[in-house]
C-alpha positions in Angstrom: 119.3 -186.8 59.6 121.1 -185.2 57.0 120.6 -188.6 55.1 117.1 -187.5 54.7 118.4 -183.7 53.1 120.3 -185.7 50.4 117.5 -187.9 49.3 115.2 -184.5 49.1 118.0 -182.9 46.9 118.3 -185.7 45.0 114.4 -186.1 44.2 114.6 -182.3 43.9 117.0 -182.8 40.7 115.1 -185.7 39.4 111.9 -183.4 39.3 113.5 -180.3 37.8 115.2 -182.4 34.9 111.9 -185.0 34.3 109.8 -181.4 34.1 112.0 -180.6 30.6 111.2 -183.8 29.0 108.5 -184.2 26.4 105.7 -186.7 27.7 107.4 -189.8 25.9 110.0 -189.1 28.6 112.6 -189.1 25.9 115.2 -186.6 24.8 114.0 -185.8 21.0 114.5 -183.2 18.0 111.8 -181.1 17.6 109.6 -181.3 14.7 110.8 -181.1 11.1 108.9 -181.3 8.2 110.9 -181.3 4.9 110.0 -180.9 1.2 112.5 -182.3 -1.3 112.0 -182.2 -5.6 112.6 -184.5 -8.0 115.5 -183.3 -10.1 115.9 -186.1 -12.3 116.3 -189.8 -12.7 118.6 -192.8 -13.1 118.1 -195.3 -15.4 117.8 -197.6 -12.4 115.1 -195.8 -11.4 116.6 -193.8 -8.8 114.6 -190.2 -8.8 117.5 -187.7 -7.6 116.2 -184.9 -5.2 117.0 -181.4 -4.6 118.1 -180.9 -1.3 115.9 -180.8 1.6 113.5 -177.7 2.3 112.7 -177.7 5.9 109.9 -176.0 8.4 109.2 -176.0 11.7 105.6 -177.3 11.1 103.9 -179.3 8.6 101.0 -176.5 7.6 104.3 -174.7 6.5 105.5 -177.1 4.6 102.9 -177.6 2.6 102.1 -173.8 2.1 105.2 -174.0 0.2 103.1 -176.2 -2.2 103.8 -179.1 -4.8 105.3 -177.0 -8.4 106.4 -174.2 -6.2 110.0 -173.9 -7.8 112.4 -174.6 -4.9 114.6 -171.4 -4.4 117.7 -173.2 -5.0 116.4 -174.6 -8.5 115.4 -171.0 -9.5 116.6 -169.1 -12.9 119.9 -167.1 -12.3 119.9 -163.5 -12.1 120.3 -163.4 -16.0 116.7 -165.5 -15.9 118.2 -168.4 -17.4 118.3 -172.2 -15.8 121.3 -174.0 -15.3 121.7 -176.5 -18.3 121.8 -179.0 -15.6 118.8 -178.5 -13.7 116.6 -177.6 -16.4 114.8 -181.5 -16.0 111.1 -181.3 -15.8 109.8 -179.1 -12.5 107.6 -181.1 -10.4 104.0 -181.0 -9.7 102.8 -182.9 -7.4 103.0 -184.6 -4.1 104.5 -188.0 -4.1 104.1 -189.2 -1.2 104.5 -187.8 2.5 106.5 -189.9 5.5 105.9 -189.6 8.8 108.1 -191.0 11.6 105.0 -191.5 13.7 101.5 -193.5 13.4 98.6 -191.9 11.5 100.2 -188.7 9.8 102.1 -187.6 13.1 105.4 -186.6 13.7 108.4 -185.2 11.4 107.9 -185.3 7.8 109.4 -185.5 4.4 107.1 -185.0 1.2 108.5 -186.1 -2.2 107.8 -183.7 -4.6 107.6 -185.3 -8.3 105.7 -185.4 -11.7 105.2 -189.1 -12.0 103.8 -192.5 -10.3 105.9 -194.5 -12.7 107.6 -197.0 -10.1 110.4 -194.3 -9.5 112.1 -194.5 -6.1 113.9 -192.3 -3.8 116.6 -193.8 -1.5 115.9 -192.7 2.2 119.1 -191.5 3.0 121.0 -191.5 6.8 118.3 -189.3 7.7 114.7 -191.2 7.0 116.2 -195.0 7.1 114.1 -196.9 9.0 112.1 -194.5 10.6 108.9 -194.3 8.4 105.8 -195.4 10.5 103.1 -194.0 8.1 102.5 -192.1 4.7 100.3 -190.0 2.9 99.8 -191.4 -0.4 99.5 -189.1 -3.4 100.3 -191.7 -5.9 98.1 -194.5 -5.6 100.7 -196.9 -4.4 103.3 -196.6 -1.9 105.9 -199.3 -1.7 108.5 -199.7 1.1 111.1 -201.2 0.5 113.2 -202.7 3.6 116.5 -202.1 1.3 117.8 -198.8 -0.5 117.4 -199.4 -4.0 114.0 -201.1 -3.8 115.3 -204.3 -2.6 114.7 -206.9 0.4 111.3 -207.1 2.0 108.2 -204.2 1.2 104.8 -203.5 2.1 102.4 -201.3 0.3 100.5 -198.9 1.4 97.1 -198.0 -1.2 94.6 -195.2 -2.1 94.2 -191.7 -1.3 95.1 -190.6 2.8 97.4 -191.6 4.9 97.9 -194.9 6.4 100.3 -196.8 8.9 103.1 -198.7 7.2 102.7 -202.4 7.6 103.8 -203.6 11.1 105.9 -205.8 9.1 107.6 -202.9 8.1 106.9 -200.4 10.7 110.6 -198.4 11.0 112.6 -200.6 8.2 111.8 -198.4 5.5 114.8 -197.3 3.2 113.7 -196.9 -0.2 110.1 -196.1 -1.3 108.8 -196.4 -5.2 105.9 -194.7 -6.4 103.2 -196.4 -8.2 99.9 -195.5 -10.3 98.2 -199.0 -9.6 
């Protein structure tokens, strides 16, 4: 019977490796949630961005608060801003993405000081991965294309709401939009 000591050491295996999954069954990250500013923007539109500030957990992230000066936009030691990055700070929160439905999942805020159609260009690391937002300008747009082009679905008024099924994980540029 030692047919019957290989299947028991085989099912002994599966157990001990399906025990470190998460309950999706899936090998994932771990939770990010990222804040990045609006430095500036193109004539195209295009609002630039600092780099990403990230946290382990969303409540941190937002601790760190829209018109908290990121620390690498700070004043030098001498207390003076570089030339370059001496563009408006921001004050308030853009919008927030979520990779899952209803607010859940990894973040990225956009941190900005206008809802004047200005877009930011997902990037490698949020392209087509947006399932909902939080909207902190009235409109949200999502754009299937960088740039604000192809295909988009809206998402409108205060909260957050799923993305469009339509558009469910085909996100890769998102403009921001008082009405």
């Amino acid at each position: 019977m030692p047919s019957h000591r290989w299947i028991a050491a085989v099912a002994a295996v599966f157990v001990v490796v399906a025990a470190g999954l998460p309950a999706n069954g899936s090998l994932s990250a771990p939770e990010s949630h990222c804040i990045v500013y609006v430095v500036g923007q193109t004539a195209s539109g295009e609002l630039t961005t600092s780099p990403p500030d990230c946290y382990d957990t969303l409540a941190r992230a937002l601790s760190m608060g829209p018109g908290v000066e990121p620390p690498d936009l700070a004043p030098d030691e001498d207390h003076s801003i570089n030339p370059v990055l001496s563009i408006p700070m921001a004050s308030f929160t853009l919008g927030i993405h979520f990779d899952g439905l209803n607010g859940t999942g990894s973040s990225i805020s956009v941190v900005g000081s206008s809802c004047t159609g200005g877009y930011w260009n997902t990037g490698a690391a949020w392209a087509n991965r947006i399932s909902s937002s939080w909207n902190g300008c009235y409109r949200l747009r999502h754009h299937d294309g960088p740039n604000k082009t192809g295909a988009y679905a809206d998402t409108v008024g205060v909260g957050t709401h799923n993305v469009p099924s339509s558009m469910n994980n085909r996100t890769e540029s998102v403009s921001y939009w008082a009405s």
